[in-house]
N, CA and C atoms as an extended XYZ file, in Angstrom:
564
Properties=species:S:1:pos:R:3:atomname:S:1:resname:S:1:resid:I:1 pbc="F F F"
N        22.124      -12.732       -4.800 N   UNK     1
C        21.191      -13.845       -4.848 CA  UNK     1
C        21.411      -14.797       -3.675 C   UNK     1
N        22.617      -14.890       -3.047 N   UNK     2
C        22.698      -15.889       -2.205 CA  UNK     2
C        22.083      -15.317       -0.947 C   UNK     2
N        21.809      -13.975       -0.752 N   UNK     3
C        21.132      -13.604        0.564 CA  UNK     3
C        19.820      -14.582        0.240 C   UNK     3
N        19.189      -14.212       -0.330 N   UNK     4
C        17.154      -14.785       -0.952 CA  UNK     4
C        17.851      -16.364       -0.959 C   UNK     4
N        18.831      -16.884       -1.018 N   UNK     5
C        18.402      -18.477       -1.045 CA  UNK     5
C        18.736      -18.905       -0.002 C   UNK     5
N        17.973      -20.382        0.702 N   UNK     6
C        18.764      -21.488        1.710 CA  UNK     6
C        18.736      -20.492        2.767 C   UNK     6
N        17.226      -19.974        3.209 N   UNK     7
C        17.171      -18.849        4.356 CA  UNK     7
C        16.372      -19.934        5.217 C   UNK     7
N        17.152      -19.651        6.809 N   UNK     8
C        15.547      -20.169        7.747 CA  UNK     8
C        15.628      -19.466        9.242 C   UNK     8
N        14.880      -19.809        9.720 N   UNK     9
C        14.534      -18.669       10.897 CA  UNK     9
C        14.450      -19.832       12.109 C   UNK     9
N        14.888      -19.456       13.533 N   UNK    10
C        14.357      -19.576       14.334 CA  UNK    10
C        14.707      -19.015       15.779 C   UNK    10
N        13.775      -18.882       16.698 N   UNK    11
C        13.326      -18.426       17.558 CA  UNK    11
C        13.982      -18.522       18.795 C   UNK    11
N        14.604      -17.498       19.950 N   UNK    12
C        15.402      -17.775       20.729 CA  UNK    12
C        14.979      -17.311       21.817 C   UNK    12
N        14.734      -17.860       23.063 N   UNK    13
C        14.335      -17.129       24.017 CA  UNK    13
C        14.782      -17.654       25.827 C   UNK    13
N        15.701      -16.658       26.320 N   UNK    14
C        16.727      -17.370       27.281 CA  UNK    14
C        17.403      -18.283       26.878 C   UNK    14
N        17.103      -19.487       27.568 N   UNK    15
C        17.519      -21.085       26.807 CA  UNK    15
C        17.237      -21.985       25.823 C   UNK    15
N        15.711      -21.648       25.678 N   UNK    16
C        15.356      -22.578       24.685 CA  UNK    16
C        14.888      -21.807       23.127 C   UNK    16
N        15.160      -22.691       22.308 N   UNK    17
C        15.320      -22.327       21.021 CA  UNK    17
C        14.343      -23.036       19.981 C   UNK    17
N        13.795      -22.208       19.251 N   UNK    18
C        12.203      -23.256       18.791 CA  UNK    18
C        13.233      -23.778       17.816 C   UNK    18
N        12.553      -25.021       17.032 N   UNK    19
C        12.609      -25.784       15.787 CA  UNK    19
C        12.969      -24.657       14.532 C   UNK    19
N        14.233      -25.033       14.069 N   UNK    20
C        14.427      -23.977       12.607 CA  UNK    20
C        13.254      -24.335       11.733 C   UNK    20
N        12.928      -23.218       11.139 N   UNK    21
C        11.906      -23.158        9.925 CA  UNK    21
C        12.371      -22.841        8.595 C   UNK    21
N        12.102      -23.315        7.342 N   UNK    22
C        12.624      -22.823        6.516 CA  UNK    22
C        12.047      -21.932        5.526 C   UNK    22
N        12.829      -20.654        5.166 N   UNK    23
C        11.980      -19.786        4.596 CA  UNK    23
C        11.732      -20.026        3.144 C   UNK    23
N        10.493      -20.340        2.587 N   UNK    24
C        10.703      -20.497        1.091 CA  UNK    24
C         9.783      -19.496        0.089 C   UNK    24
N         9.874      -18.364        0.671 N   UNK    25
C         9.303      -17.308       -0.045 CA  UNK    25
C        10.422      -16.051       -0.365 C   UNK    25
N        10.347      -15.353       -1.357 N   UNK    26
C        11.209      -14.412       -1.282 CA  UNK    26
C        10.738      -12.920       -0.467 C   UNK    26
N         9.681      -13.184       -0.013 N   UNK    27
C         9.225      -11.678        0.767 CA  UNK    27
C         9.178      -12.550        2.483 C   UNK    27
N         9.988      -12.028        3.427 N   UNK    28
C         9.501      -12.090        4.664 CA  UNK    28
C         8.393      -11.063        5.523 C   UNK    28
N         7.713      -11.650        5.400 N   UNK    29
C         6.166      -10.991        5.693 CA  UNK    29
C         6.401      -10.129        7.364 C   UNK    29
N         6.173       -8.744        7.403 N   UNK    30
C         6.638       -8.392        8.655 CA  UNK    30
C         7.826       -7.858        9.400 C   UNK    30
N         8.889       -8.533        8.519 N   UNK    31
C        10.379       -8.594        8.688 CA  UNK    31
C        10.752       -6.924        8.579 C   UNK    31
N        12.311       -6.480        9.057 N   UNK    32
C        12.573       -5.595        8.573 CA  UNK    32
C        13.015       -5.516        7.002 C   UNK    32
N        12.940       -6.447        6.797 N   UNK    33
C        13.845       -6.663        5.457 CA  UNK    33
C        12.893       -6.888        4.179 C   UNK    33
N        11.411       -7.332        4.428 N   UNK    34
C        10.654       -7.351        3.736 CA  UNK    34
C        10.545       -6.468        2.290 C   UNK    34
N        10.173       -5.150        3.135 N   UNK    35
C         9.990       -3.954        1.624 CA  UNK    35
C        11.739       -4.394        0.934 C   UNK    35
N        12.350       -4.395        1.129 N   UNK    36
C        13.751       -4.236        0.515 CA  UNK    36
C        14.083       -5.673       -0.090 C   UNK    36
N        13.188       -6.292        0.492 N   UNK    37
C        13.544       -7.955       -0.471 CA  UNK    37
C        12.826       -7.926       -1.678 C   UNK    37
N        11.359       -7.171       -1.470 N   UNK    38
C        10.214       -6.841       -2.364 CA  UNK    38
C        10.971       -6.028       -3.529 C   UNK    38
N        12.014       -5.283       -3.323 N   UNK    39
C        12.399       -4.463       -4.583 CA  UNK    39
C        12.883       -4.857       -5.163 C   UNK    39
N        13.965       -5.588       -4.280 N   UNK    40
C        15.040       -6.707       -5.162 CA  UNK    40
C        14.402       -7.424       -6.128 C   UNK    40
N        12.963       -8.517       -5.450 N   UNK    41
C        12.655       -9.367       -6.140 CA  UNK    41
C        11.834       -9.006       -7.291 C   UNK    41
N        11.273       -7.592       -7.134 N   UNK    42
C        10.411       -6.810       -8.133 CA  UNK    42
C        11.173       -6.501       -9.130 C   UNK    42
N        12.853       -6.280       -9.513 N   UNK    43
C        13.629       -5.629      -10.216 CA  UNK    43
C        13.272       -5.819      -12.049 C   UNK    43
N        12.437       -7.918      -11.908 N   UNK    44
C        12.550       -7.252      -13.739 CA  UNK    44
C        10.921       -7.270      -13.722 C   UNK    44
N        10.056       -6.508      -12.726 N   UNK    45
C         8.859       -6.521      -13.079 CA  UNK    45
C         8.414       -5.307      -13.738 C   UNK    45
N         7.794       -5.232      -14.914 N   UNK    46
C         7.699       -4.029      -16.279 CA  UNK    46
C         6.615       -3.692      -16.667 C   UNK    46
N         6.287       -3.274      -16.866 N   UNK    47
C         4.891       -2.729      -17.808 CA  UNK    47
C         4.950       -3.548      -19.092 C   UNK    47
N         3.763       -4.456      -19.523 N   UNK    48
C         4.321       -5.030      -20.807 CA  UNK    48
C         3.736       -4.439      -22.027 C   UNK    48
N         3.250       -2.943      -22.076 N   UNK    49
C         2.888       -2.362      -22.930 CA  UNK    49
C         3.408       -0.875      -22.737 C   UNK    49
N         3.940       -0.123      -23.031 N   UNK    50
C         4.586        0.947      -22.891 CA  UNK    50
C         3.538        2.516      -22.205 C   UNK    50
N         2.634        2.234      -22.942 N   UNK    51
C         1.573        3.177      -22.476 CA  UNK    51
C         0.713        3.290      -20.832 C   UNK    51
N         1.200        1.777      -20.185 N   UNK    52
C         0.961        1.533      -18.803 CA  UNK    52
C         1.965        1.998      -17.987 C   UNK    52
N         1.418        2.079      -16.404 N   UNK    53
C         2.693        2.309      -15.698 CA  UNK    53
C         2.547        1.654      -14.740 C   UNK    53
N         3.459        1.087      -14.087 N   UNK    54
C         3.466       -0.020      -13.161 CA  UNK    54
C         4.665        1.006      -12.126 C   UNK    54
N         3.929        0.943      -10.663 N   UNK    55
C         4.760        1.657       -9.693 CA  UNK    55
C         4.657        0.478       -8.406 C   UNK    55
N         6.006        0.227       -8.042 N   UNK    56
C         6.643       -0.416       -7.036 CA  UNK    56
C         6.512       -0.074       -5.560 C   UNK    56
N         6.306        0.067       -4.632 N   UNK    57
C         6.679        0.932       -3.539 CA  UNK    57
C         6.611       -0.500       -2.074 C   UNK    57
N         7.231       -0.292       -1.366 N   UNK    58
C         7.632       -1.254       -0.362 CA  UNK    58
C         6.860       -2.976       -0.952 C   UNK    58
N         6.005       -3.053       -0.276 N   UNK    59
C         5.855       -4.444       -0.600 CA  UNK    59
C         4.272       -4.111       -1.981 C   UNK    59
N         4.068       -2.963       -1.866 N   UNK    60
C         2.809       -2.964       -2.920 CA  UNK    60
C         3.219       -3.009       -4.327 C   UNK    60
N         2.342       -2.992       -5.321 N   UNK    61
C         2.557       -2.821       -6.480 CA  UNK    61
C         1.148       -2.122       -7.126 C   UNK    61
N         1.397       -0.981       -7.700 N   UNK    62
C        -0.291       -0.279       -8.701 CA  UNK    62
C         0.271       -0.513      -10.378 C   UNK    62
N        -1.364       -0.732      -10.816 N   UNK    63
C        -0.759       -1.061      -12.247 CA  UNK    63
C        -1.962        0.340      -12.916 C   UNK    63
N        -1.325        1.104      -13.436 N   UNK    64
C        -1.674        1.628      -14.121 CA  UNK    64
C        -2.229        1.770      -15.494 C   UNK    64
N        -3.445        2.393      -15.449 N   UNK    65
C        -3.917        2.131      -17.355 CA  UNK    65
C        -4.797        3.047      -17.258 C   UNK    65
N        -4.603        3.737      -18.966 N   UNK    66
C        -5.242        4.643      -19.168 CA  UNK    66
C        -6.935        4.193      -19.719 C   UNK    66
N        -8.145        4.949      -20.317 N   UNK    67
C        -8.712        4.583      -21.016 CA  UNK    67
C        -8.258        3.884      -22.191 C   UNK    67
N        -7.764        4.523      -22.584 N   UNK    68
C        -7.055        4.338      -24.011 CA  UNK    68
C        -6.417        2.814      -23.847 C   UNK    68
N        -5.787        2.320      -23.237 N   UNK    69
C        -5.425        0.511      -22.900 CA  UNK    69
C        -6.040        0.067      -22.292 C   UNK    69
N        -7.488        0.213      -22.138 N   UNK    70
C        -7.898       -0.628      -21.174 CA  UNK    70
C        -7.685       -2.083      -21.409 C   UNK    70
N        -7.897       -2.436      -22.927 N   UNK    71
C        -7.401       -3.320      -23.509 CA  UNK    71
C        -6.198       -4.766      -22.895 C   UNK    71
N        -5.800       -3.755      -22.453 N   UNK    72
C        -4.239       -4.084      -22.011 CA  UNK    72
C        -4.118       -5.171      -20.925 C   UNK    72
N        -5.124       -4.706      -19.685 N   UNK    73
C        -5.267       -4.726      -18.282 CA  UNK    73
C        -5.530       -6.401      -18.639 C   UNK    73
N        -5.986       -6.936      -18.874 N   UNK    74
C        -5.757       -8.571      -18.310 CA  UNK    74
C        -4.478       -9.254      -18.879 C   UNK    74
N        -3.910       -9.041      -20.126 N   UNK    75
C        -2.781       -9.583      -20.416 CA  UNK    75
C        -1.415       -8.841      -19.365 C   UNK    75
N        -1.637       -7.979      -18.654 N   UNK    76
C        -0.544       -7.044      -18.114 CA  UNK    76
C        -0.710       -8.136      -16.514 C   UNK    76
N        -2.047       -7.930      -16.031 N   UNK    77
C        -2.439       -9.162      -14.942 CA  UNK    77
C        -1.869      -10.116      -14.400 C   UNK    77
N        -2.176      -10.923      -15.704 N   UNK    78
C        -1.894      -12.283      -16.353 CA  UNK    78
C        -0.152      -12.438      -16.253 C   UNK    78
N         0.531      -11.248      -16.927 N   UNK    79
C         2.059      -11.360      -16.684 CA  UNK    79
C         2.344      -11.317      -14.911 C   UNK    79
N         1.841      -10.139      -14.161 N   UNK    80
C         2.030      -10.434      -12.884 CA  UNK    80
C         1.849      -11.408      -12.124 C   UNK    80
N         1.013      -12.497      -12.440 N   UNK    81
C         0.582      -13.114      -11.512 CA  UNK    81
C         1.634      -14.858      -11.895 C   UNK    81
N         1.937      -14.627      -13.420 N   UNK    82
C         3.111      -15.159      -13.277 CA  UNK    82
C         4.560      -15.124      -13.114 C   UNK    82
N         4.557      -13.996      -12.942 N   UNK    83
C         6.218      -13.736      -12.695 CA  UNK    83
C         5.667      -13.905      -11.088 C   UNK    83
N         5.099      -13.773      -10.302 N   UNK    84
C         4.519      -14.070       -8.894 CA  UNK    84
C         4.978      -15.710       -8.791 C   UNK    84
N         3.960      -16.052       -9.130 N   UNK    85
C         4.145      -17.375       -9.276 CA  UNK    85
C         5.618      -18.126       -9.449 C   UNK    85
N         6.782      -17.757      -10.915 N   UNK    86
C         7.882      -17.813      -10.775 CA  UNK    86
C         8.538      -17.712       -9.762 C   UNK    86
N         8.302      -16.086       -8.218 N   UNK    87
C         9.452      -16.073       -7.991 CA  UNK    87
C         8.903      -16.429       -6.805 C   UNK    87
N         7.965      -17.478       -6.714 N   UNK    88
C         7.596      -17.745       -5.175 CA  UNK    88
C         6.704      -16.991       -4.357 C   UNK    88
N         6.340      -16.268       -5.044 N   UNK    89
C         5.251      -15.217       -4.328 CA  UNK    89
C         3.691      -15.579       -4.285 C   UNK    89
N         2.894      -14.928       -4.170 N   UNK    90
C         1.693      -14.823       -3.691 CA  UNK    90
C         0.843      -13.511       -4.074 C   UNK    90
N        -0.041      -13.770       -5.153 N   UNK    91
C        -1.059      -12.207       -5.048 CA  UNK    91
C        -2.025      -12.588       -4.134 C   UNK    91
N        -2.486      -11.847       -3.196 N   UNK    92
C        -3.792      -11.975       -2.232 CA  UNK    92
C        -4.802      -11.117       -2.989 C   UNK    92
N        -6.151      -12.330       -3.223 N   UNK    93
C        -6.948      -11.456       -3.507 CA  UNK    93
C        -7.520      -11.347       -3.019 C   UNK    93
N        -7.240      -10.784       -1.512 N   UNK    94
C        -8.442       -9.548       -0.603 CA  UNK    94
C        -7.672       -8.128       -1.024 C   UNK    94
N        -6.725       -7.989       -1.454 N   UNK    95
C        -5.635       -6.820       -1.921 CA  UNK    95
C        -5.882       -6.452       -2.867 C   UNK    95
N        -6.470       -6.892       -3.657 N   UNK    96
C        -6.219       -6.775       -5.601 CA  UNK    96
C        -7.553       -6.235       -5.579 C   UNK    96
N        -7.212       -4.779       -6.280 N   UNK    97
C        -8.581       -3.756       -6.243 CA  UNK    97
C        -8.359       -2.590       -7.188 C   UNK    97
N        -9.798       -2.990       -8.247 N   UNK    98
C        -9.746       -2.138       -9.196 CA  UNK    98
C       -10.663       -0.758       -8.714 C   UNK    98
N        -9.854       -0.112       -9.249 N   UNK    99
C       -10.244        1.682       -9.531 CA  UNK    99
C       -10.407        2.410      -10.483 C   UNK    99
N       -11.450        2.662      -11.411 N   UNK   100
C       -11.717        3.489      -12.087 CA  UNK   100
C       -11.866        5.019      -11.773 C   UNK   100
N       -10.685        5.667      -12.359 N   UNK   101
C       -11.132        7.115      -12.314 CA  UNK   101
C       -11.830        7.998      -13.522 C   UNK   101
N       -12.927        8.825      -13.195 N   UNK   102
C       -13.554        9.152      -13.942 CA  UNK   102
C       -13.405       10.923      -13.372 C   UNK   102
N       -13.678       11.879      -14.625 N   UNK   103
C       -13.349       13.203      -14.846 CA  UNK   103
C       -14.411       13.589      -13.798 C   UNK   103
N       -13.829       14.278      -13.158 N   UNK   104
C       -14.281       14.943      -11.815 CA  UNK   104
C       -15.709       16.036      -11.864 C   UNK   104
N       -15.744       16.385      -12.801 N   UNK   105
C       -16.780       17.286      -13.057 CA  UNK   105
C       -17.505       17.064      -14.297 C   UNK   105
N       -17.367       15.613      -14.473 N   UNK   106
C       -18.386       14.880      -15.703 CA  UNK   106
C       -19.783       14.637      -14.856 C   UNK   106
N       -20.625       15.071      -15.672 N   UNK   107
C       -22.046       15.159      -14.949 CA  UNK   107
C       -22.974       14.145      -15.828 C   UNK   107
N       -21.975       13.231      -16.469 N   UNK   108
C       -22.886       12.025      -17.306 CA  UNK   108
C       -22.782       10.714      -15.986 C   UNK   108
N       -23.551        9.788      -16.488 N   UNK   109
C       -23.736        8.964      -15.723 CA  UNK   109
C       -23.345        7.532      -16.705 C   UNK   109
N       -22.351        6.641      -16.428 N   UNK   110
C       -21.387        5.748      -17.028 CA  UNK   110
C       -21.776        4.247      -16.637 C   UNK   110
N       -21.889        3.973      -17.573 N   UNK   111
C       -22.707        2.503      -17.625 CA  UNK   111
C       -21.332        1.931      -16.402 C   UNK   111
N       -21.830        0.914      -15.645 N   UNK   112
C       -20.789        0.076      -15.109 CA  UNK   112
C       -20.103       -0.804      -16.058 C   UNK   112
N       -18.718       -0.612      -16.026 N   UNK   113
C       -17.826       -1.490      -16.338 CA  UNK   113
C       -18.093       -3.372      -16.136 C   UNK   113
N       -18.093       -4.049      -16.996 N   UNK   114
C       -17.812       -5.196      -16.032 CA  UNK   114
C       -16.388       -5.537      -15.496 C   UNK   114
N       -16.256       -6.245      -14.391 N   UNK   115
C       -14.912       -6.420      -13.593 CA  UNK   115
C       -13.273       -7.125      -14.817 C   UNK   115
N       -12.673       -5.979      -14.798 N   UNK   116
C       -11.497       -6.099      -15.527 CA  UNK   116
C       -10.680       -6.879      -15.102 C   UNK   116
N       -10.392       -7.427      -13.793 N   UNK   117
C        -9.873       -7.975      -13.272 CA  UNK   117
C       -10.532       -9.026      -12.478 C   UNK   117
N       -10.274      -10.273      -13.075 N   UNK   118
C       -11.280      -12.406      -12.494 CA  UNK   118
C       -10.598      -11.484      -11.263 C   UNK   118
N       -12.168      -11.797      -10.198 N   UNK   119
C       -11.928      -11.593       -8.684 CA  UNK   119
C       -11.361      -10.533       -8.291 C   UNK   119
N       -11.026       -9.358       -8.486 N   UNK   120
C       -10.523       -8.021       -8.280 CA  UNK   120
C       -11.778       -7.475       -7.454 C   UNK   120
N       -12.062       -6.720       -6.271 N   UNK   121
C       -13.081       -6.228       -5.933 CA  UNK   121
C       -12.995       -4.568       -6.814 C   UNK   121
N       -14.137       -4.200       -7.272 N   UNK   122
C       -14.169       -2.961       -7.912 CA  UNK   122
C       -14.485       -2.046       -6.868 C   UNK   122
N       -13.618       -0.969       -6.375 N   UNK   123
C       -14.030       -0.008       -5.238 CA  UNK   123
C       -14.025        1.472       -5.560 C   UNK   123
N       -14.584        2.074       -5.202 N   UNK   124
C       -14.402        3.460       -4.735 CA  UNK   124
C       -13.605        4.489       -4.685 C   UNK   124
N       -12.621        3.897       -3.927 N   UNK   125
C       -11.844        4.841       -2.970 CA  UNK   125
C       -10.512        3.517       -2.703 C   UNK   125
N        -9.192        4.122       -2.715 N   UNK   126
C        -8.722        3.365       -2.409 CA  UNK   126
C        -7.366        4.055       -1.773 C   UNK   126
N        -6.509        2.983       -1.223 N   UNK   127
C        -5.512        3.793       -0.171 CA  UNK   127
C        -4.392        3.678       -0.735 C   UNK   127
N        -4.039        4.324       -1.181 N   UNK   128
C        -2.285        4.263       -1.761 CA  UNK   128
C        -1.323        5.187       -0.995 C   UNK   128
N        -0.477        3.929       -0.475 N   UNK   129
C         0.426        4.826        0.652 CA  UNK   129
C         0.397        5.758        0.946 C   UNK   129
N        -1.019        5.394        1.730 N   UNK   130
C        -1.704        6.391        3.032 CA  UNK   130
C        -2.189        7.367        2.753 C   UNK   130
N        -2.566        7.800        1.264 N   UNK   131
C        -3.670        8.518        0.996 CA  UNK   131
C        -4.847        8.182        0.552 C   UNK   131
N        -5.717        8.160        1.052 N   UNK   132
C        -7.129        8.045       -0.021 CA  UNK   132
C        -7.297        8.531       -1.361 C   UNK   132
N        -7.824        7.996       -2.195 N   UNK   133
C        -7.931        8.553       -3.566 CA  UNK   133
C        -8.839        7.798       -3.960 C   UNK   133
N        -9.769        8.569       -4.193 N   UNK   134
C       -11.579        8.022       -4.745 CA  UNK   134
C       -11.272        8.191       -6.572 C   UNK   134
N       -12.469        7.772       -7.020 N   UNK   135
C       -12.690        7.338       -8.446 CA  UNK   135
C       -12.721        9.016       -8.880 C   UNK   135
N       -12.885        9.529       -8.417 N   UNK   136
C       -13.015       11.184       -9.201 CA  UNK   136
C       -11.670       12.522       -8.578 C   UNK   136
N       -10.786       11.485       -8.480 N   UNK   137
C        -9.503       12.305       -7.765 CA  UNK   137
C       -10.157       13.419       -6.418 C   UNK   137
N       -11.262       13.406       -6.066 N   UNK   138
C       -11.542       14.077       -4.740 CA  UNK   138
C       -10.981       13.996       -3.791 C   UNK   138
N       -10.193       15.058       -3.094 N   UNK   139
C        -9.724       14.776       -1.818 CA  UNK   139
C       -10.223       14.467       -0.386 C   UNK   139
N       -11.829       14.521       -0.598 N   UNK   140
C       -12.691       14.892        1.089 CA  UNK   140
C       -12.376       13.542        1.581 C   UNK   140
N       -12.518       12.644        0.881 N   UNK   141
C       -12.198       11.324        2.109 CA  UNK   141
C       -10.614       11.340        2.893 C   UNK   141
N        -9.845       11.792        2.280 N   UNK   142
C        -8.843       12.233        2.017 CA  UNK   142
C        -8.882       12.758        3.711 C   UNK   142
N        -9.180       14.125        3.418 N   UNK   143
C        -9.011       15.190        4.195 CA  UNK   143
C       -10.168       14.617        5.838 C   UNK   143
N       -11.205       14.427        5.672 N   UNK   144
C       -11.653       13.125        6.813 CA  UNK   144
C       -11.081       12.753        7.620 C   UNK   144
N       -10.363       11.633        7.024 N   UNK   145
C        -9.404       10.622        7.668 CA  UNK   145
C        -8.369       11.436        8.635 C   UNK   145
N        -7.766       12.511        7.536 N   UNK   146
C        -6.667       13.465        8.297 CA  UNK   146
C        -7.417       13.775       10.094 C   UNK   146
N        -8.783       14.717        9.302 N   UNK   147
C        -9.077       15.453       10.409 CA  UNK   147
C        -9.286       14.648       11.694 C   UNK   147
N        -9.964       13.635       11.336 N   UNK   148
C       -10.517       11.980       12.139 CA  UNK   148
C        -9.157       11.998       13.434 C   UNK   148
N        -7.709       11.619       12.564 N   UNK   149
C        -6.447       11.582       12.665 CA  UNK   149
C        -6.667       12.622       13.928 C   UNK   149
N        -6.352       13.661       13.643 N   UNK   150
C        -6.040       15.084       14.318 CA  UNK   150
C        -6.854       15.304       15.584 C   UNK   150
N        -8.205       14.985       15.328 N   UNK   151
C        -8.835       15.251       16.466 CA  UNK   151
C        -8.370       14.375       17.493 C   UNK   151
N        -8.158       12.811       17.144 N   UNK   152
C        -7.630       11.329       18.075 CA  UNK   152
C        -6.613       12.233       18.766 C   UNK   152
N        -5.324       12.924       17.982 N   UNK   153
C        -4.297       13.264       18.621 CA  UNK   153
C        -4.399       14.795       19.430 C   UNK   153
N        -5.438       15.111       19.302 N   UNK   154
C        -5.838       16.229       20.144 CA  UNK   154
C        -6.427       16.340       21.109 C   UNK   154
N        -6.903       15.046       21.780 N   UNK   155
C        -7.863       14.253       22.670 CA  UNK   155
C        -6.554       13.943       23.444 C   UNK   155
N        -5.658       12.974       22.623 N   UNK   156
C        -4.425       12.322       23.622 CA  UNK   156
C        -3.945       13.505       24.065 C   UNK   156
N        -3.265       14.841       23.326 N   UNK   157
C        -2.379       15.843       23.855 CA  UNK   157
C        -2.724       15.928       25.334 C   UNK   157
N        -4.475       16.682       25.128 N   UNK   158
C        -5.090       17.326       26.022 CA  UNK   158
C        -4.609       16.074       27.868 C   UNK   158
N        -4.866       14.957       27.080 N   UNK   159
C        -4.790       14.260       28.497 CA  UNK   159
C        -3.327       13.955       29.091 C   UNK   159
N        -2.339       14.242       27.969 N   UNK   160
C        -1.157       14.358       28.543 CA  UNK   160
C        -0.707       15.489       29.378 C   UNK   160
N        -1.463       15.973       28.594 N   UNK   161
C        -1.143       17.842       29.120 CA  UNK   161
C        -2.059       17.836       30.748 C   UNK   161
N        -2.710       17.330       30.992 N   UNK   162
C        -4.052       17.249       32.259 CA  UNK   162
C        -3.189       16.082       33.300 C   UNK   162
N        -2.306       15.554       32.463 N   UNK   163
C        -1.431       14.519       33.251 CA  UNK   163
C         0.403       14.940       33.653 C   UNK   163
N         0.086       16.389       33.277 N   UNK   164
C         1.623       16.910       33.456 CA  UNK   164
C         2.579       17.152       32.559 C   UNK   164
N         2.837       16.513       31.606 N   UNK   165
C         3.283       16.403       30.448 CA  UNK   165
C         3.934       18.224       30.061 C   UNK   165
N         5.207       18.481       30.331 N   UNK   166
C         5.599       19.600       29.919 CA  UNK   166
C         5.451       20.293       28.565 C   UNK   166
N         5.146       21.583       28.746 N   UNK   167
C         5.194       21.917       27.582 CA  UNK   167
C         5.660       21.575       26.233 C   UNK   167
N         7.039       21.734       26.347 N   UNK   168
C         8.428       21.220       24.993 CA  UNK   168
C         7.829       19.962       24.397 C   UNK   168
N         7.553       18.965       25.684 N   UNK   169
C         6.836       17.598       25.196 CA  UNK   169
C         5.994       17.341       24.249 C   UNK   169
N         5.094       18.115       25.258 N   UNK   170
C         4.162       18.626       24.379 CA  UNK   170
C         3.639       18.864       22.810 C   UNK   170
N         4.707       19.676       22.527 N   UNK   171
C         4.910       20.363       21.056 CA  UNK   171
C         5.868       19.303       20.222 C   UNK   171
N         6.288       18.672       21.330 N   UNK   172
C         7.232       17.382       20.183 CA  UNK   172
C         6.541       16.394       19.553 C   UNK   172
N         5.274       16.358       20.585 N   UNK   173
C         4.319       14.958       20.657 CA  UNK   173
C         3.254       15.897       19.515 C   UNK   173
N         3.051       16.947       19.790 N   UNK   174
C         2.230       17.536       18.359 CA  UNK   174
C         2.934       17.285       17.495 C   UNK   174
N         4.191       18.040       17.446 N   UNK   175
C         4.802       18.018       15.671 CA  UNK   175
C         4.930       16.507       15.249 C   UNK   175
N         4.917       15.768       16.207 N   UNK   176
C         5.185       14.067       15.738 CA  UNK   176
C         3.774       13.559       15.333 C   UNK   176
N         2.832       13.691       15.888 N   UNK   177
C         1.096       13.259       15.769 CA  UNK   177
C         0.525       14.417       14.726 C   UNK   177
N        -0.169       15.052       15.438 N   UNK   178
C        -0.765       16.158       14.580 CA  UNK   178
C        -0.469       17.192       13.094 C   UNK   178
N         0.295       17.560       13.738 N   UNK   179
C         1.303       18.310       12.254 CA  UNK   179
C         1.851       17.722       11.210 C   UNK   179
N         1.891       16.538       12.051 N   UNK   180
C         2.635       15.003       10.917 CA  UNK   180
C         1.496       14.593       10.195 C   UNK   180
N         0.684       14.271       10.354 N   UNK   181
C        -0.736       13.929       10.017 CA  UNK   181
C        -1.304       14.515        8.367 C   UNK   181
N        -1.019       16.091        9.172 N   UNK   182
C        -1.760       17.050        8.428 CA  UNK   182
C        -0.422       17.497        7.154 C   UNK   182
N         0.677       16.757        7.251 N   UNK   183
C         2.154       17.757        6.539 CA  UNK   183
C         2.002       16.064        5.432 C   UNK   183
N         1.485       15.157        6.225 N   UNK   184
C         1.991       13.494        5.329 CA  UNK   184
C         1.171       13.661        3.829 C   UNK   184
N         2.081       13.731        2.845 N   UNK   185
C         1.392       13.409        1.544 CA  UNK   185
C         0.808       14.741        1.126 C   UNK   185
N         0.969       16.297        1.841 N   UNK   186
C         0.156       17.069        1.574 CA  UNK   186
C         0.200       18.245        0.151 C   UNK   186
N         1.151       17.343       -0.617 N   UNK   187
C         1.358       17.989       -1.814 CA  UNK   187
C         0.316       17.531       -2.681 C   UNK   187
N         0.006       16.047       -2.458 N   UNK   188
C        -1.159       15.538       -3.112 CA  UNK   188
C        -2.536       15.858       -3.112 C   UNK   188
């Protein structure tokens, strides 16, 4: 605990040294230390109904709910946004985005929900560490983005390669861009 308290920052450059600032948030926004302060400070954040699942990952947080709880979803909210509040934090709501998934090969047509979440934008498609995942578990936006990805880095190769760029390089700068691209998340 004494790392997260009585923190402040400032700025050094040659000789002169900006004005200390003091940090009074427990996430440093940017920092290396950020995701890893985020876990710490996430440690007693829970699902407050057993049937939900609440997953952590660097500085994000997804709250999970089935049909079956939908029930659930504003009192579960409602707890996040005060344990937020408690530990000095901040929900942004340009971030906070509901997703309904619906059975992929249901050929009914589903009244709209009204918004489960005060101010939540209701979307589509959404990005969870760096995959796309639309309302009907489809992968094509998914796979898009990849290809989108692949072609960018197949454009750069070519001009490295037209600029000399040795072979070996070459294939390092693929397996790092391209292959990486297409290998990230691809169990999903």
């Amino acid at each position: 605990m004494d790392y997260f308290m009585s923190r402040c920052h400032s700025t050094r450059v040659a000789d002169v040294s900006s004005f200390i600032s003091w940090i009074n948030a427990s996430i440093i926004q940017g920092s290396g230390l950020g995701s890893s302060s985020y876990v710490v400070a996430a440690m007693d954040l829970h699902p407050r109904h057993r049937q939900n699942l609440l997953t952590k990952f660097a500085d994000d947080t997804y709250l999970l709910v089935s049909s079956a709880s939908i029930r659930t979803i504003k009192d579960k909210y409602d707890s996040i946004v005060q344990r937020a509040e408690k530990n000095n934090m901040k929900i942004h709501p340009s971030k906070t985005k509901e997703l309904i998934v619906y059975r992929a090969r249901s050929r009914t047509t589903l009244e709209p929900l009204p918004p489960l979440i005060e101010g939540a934008e209701r979307v589509t498609t959404l990005r969870v560490l760096g995959v796309m995942v639309d309302s009907r578990l489809i992968m094509s936006d998914h796979v898009s983005q990849v290809l989108s990805a692949c072609s960018s880095s197949m454009f750069a190769l070519r001009l490295l390669r037209t600029h000399g760029l040795k072979r070996e390089k070459l294939h390092l700068m693929a397996r790092a861009t391209t292959i990486g691209s297409i290998l990230y998340a691809i169990p999903t």
